[in-house]
C-alpha positions as CSV (number, residue, x, y, z in Angstrom):
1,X,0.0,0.0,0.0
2,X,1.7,3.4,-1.1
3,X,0.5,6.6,0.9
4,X,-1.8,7.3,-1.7
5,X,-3.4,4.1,-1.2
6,X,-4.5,5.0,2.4
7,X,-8.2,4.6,3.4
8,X,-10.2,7.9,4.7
9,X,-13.2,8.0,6.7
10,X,-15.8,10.1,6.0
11,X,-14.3,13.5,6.6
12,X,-11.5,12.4,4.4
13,X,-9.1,11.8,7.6
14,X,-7.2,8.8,7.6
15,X,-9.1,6.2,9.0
16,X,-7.5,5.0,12.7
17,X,-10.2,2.4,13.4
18,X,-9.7,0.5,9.9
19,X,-6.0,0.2,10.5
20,X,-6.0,-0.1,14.4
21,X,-8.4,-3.1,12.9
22,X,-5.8,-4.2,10.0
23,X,-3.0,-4.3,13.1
24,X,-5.1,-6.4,15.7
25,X,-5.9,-9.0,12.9
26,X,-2.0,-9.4,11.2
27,X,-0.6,-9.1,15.0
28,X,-3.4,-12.2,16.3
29,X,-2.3,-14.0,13.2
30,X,1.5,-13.9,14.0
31,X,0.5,-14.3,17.9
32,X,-1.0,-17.8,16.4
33,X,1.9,-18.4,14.3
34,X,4.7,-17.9,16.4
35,X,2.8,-19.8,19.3
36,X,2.7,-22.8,16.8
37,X,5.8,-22.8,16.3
38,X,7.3,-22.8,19.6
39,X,5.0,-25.5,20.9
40,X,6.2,-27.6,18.0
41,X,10.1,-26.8,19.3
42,X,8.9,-27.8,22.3
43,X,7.5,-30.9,21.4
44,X,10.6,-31.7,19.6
45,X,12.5,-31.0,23.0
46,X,10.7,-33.6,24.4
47,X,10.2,-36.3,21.7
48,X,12.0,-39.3,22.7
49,X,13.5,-41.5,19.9
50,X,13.3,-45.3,20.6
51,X,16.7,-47.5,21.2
52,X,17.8,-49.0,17.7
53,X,17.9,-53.0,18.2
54,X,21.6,-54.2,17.3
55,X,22.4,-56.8,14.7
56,X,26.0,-57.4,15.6
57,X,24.3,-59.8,18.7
């Protein structure tokens, strides 16, 4: 979006409530994003491989 792409209201200010709006949504998505990928580091953290069998017995 260049600056003469920005949305007015109806007096032809630049519209706070749309982009306080725009923010919450695109911060909520990363919030989600970044939360799923730390519990997924976590879980790796705590995944436990099984012992390999030997063949040389």
């Amino acid at each position: 979006m260049t600056e003469q792409d920005l949305k007015l209201d109806a007096r032809g200010n630049v519209d706070v409530d749309y982009y306080v709006k725009l923010a919450r949504q695109q911060r909520n998505q990363y919030m989600g994003e970044l939360g799923a990928a730390f519990a997924s580091k976590v879980k790796a953290l705590f995944r436990v491989a099984p012992p390999r069998m030997s063949t040389s017995h």
